[in-house]
C-alpha positions as CSV (number, residue, x, y, z in Angstrom):
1,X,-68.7,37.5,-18.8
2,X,-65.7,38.2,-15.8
3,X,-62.5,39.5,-17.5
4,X,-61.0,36.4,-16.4
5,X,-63.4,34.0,-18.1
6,X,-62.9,36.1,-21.5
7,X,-59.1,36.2,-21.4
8,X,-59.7,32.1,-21.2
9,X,-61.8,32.1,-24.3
10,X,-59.3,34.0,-26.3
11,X,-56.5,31.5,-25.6
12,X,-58.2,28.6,-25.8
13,X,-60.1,29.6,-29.1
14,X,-57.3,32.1,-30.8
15,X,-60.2,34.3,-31.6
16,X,-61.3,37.7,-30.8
17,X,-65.0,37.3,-31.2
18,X,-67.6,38.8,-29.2
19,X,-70.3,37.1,-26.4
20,X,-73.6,37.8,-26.0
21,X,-74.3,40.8,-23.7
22,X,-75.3,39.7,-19.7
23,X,-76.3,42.0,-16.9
24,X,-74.0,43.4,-14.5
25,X,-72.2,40.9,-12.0
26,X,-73.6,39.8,-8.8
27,X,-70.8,39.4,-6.0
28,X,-70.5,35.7,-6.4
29,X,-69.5,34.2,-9.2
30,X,-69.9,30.5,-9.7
31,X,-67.0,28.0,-11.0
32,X,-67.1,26.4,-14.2
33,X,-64.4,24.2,-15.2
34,X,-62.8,23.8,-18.3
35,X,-60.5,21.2,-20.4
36,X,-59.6,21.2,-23.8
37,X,-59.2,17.1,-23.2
38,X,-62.5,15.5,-25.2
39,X,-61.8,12.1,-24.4
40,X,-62.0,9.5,-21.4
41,X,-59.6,10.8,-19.0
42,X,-60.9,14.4,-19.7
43,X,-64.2,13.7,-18.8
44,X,-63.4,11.5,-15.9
45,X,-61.1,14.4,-14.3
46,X,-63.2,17.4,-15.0
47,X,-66.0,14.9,-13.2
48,X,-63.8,14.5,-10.4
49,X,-64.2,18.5,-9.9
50,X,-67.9,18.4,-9.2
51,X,-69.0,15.7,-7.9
52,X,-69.0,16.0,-3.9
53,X,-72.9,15.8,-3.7
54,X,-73.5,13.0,-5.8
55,X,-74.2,9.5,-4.1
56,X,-76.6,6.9,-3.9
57,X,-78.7,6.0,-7.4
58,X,-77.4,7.7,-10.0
59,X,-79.2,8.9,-13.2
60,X,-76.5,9.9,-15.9
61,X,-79.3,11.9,-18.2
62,X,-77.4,11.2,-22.1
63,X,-79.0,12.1,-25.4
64,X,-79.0,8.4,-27.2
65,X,-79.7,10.2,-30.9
66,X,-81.3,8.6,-33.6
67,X,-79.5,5.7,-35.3
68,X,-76.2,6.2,-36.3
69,X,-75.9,9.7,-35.6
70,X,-72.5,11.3,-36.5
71,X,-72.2,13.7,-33.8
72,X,-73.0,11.6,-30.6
73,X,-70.8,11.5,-27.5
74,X,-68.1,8.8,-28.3
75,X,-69.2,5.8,-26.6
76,X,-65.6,5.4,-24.8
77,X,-66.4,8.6,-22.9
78,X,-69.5,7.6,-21.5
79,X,-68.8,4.5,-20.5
80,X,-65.8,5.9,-18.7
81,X,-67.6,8.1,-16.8
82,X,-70.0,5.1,-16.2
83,X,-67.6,2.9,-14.8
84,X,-66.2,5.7,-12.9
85,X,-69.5,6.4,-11.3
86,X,-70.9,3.9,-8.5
87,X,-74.3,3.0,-8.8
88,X,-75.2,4.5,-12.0
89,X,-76.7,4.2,-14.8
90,X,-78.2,5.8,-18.1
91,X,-81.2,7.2,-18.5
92,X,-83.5,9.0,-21.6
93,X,-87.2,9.1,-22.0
94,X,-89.0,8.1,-25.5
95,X,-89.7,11.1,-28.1
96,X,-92.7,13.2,-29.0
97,X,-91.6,13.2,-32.6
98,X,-92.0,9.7,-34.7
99,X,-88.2,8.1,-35.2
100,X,-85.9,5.8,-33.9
101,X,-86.9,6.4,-30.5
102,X,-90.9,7.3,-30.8
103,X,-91.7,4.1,-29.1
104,X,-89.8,1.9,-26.3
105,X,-89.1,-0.4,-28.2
106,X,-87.4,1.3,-31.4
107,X,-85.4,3.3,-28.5
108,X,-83.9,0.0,-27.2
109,X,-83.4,-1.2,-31.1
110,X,-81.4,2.6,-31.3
111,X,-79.6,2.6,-27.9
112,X,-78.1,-0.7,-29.3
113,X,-77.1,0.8,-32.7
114,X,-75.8,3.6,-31.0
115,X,-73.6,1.3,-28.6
116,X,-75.0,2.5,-25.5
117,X,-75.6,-0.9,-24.2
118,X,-73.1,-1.6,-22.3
119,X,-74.7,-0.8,-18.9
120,X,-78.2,-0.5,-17.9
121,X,-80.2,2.4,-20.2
122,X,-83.5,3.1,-18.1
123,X,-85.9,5.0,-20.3
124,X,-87.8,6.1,-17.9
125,X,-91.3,7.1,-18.7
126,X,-91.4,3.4,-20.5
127,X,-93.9,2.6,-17.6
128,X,-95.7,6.0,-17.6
129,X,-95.2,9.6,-16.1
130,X,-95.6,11.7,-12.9
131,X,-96.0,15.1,-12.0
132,X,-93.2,17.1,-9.9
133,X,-93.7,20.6,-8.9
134,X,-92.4,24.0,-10.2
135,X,-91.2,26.3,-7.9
136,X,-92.2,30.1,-9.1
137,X,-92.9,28.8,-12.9
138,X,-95.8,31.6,-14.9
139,X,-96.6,29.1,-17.4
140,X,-97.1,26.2,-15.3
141,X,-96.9,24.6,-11.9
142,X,-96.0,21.0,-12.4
143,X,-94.4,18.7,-15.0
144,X,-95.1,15.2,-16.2
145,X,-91.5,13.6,-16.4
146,X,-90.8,9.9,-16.5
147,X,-92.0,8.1,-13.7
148,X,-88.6,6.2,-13.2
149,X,-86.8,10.0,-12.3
150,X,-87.7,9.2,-8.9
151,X,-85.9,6.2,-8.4
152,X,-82.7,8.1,-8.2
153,X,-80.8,9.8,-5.4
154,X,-78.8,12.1,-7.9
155,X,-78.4,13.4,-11.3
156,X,-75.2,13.7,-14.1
157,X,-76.1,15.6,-17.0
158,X,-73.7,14.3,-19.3
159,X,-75.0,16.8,-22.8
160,X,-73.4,17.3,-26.3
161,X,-73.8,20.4,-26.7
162,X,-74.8,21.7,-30.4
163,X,-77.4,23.6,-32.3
164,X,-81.0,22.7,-32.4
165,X,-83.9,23.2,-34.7
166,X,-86.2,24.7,-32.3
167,X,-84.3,25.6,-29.0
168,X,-81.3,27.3,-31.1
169,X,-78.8,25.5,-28.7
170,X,-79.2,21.9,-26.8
171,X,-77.2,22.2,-23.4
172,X,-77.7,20.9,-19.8
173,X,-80.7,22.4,-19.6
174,X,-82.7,21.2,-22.7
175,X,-80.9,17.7,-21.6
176,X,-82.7,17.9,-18.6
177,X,-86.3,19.6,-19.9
178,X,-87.4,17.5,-23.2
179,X,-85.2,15.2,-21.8
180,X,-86.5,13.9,-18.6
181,X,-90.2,14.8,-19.8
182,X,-92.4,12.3,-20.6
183,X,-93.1,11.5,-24.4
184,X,-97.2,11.3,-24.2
185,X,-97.7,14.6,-21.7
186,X,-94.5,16.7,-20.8
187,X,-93.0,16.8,-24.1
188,X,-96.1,18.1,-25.1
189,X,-96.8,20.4,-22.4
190,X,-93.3,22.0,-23.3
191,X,-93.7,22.7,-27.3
192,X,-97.5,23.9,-26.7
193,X,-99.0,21.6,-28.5
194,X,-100.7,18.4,-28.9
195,X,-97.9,17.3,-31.4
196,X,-99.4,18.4,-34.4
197,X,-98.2,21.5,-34.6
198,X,-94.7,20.4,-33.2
199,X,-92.4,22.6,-35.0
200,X,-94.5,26.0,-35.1
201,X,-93.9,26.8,-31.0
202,X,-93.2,30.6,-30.2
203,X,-90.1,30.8,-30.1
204,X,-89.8,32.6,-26.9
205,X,-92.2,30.8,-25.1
206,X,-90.9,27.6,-25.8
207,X,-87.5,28.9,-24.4
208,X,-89.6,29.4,-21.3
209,X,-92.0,26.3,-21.5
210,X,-88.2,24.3,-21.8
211,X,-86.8,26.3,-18.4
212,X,-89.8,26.0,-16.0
213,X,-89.6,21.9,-17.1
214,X,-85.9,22.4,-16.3
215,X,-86.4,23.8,-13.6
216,X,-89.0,20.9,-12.0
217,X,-85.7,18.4,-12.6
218,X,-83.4,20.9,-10.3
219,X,-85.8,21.0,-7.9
220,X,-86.1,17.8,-7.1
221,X,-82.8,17.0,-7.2
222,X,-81.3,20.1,-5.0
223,X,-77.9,20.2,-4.7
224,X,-77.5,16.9,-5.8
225,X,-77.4,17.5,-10.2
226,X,-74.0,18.8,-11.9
227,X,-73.7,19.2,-15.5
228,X,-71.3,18.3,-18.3
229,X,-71.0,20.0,-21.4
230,X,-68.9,18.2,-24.2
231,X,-68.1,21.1,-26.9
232,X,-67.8,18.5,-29.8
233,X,-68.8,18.2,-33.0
234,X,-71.2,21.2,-32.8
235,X,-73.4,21.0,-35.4
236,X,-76.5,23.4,-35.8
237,X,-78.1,20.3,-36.0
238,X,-79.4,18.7,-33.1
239,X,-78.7,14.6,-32.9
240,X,-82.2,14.0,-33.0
241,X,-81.4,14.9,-36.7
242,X,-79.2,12.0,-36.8
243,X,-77.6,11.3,-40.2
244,X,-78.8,14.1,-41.3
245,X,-77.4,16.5,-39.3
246,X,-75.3,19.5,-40.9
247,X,-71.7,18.8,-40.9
248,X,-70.4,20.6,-37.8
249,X,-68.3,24.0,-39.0
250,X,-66.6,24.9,-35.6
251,X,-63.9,23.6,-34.1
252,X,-63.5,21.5,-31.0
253,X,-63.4,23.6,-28.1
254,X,-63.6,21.3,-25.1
255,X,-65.5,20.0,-22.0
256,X,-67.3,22.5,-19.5
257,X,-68.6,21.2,-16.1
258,X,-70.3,22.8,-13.2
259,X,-73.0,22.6,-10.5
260,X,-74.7,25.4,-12.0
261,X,-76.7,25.1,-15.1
262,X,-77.0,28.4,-16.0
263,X,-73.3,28.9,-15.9
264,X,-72.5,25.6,-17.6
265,X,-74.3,26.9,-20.5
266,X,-73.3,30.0,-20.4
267,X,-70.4,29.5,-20.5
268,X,-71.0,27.1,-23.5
269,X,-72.4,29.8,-25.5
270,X,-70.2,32.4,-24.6
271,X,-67.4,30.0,-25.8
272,X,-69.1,28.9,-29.4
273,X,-69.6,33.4,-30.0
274,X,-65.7,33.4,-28.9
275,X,-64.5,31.7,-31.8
276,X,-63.9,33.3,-35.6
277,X,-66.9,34.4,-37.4
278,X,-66.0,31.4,-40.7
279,X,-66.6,28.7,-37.5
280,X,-69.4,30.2,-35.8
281,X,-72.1,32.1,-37.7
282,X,-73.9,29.3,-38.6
283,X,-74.1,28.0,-35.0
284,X,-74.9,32.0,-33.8
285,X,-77.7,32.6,-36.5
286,X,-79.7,29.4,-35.4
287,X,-79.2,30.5,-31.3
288,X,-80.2,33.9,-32.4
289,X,-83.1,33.1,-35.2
290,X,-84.2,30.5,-32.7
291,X,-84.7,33.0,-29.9
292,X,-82.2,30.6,-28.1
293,X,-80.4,33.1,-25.7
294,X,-84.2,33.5,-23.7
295,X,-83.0,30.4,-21.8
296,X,-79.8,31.7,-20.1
297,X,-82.4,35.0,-19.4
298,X,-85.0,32.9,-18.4
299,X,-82.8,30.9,-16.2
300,X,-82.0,33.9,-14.6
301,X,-85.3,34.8,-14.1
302,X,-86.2,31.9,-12.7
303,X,-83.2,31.7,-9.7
304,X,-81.8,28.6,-11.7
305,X,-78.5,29.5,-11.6
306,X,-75.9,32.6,-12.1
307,X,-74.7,34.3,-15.5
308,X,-71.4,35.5,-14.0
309,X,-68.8,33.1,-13.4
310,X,-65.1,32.0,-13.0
311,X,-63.6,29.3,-15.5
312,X,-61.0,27.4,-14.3
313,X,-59.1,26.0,-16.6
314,X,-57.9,22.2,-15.6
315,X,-54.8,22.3,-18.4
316,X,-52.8,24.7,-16.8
C-alpha cells in the first residue's frame, strides 16, 4: 500500500491498524477512487469517474441476496445508478446451493422481495450456459457462464462488499466469478465439486478456481468492465446468508470504484484491516481462516490487475 493511500485510510477510518503485506511497487500505480458518501449521489459521482469505456448493452452484475436480506445494497442506490446508465440493465445468474434463488423462478419470486424490479433483471444462464476462454488459467482453460453474458457490450460491477463463508471476502471479483457462472456447470467447476461436497473446497484452491473464472469475465470484456465496491454493512456474512447473516461489527467506510479489480479490492481489504481491532477482527479472522487474501495474490499472478495504487479521495 503507497504512503499516500495509507495516510487516506487513517483519516477516513481514525484508526491506526495495519494492512495486509503486498510486494514491492511496480512504477505504475492504478487509481481507485474513494467517497465516504453511501448513498445515490455518491454512487452516481464516483461512477462518473470510471466510466469512459462503457457504452452500448450494459450488464450491471448486482448480488440480489436471498429474501429479505439485511445487508443488501439499498435499492435507491441501484436504481440511481440504473437510471443514470443508458442501456442497462441488471443481471445475476441462479445458485448452486438450494434457496431463494436455486431455481429461475424462486430468483424472480426473491428479486421482487428484494425490490429489484424496477428495471429489467436478466438472470442470465436462465436459458443455459456457454463456455468463454481463460487466458493463462493452471486449473482450467474455459468457463461455463450464463449464456446471456454475451448479449452485452460492457460490464458494471456494482458489489457489496462483506465477509463470506467460503471466499473469506465477497468483492468485485467473486461478484464477477460465482456470479456470472452458470448454476448447473461453472458454479460447480469453481467449488470442485459436483455440489455435494459444496462447503468442504480447499481453501486455497477455491481462491484460485474463483480468479481464473474471474478472469474469463475480464477477458471478454477488455477494457470495457469497472468495478464498484460499496463498504456497507460488512458483515462476515455473505448475503447469500440472508436473514441470517451476522450483524455487521464495522463501521461504514464508504464506496471504492476503479477499472482495476485487483486494486478495487485491494483497496477494500486494505481499508476493512485499517480500522480498530473491536470493528475488524471478526471480518479479518474469516479473510484470513478463509485463506481469502490468495485472491488479491492470485490476481496478481494472473495479470488481472495491480496491488499498488493511488486513492483519490472525491470529498476533498
Amino acid at each position: 500500500m503507497s504512503c499516500l493511500a495509507a495516510g487516506v485510510f487513517l483519516a477516513a477510518c481514525g484508526s491506526n491498524g495495519s494492512a495486509p503485506v503486498k510486494t514491492e511497487a511496480p512504477a505504475q500505480k492504478s487509481i481507485v477512487y474513494f467517497t465516504s458518501d453511501i448513498s445515490p449521489e455518491g454512487l452516481v459521482k464516483i461512477y462518473d469517474k470510471i466510466s469512459e469505456n462503457i457504452h452500448g448493452k450494459v450488464a450491471i452484475k448486482v448480488h440480489t441476496g436471498e429474501p429479505h436480506g439485511p445487508n443488501i445494497i439499498p435499492r435507491e442506490m441501484v436504481k440511481a445508478l440504473q437510471q443514470h446508465i443508458p442501456n442497462s440493465n441488471l443481471v445475476e445468474t441462479n445458485t448452486l446451493y438450494e434457496g431463494g434463488r436455486h431455481t429461475t423462478e424462486l430468483h424472480r419470486q426473491t428479486i421482487k422481495t428484494n425490490g429489484w424490479d424496477f428495471c429489467e433483471v436478466d438472470i442470465m444462464d436462465a436459458d443455459g450456459a456457454v463456455m468463454l476462454p481463460i487466458k493463462g488459467g493452471k486449473h482450467f482453460k474455459e468457463m461455463s457462464v450464463g449464456k446471456n453474458l454475451l448479449n452485452y457490450d460492457s460490464m458494471v460491477v456494482l458489489t457489496h462488499f462483506k465477509g463470506h463463508t467460503m471466499g473469506g471476502f465477497g468483492g468485485s471479483l467473486k461478484n464477477i466469478a460465482i456470479g456470472c457462472a452458470d448454476a448447473k456447470v461453472g458454479k460447480a467447476m469453481q467449488h470442485g465439486s459436483n455440489g455435494a461436497d459444496l462447503w468442504r473446497a480447499n481453501k486455497e484452491l477455491f481462491m484460485e478456481h474463483m480468479v481464473e473464472g474471474g478472469k474469463a469475465v475480464t477477458d471478454h470484456f477488455g477494457k470495457n468492465i469497472v468495478y464498484i465496491n460499496v463498504l456497507r454493512n460488512m458483515s462476515v456474512d455473505c448475503d447469500c446468508a440472508g436473514t441470517s447473516a451476522a450483524a455487521p461489527k464495522t463501521r461504514n467506510v464508504g464506496i471504492l470504484a476503479s477499472t482495476d479489480i485487483l486494486a478495487v479490492d485491494q483497496a477494500s481489504v486494505d481499508m476493512v484491516y485499517a480500522l480498530p481491532d473491536e470493528e475488524s477482527h471478526d471480518l479479518k479472522e474469516r479473510i484470513e481462516s478463509r485463506k481469502g487474501l490468495r485472491q488479491l495474490s492470485y490476481m496478481k499472478e494472473m495479470g488481472m490487475g495491480n496491488d499498488q495504487y493511488e486513492l483519490v479521495n472525491l470529498d476533498k
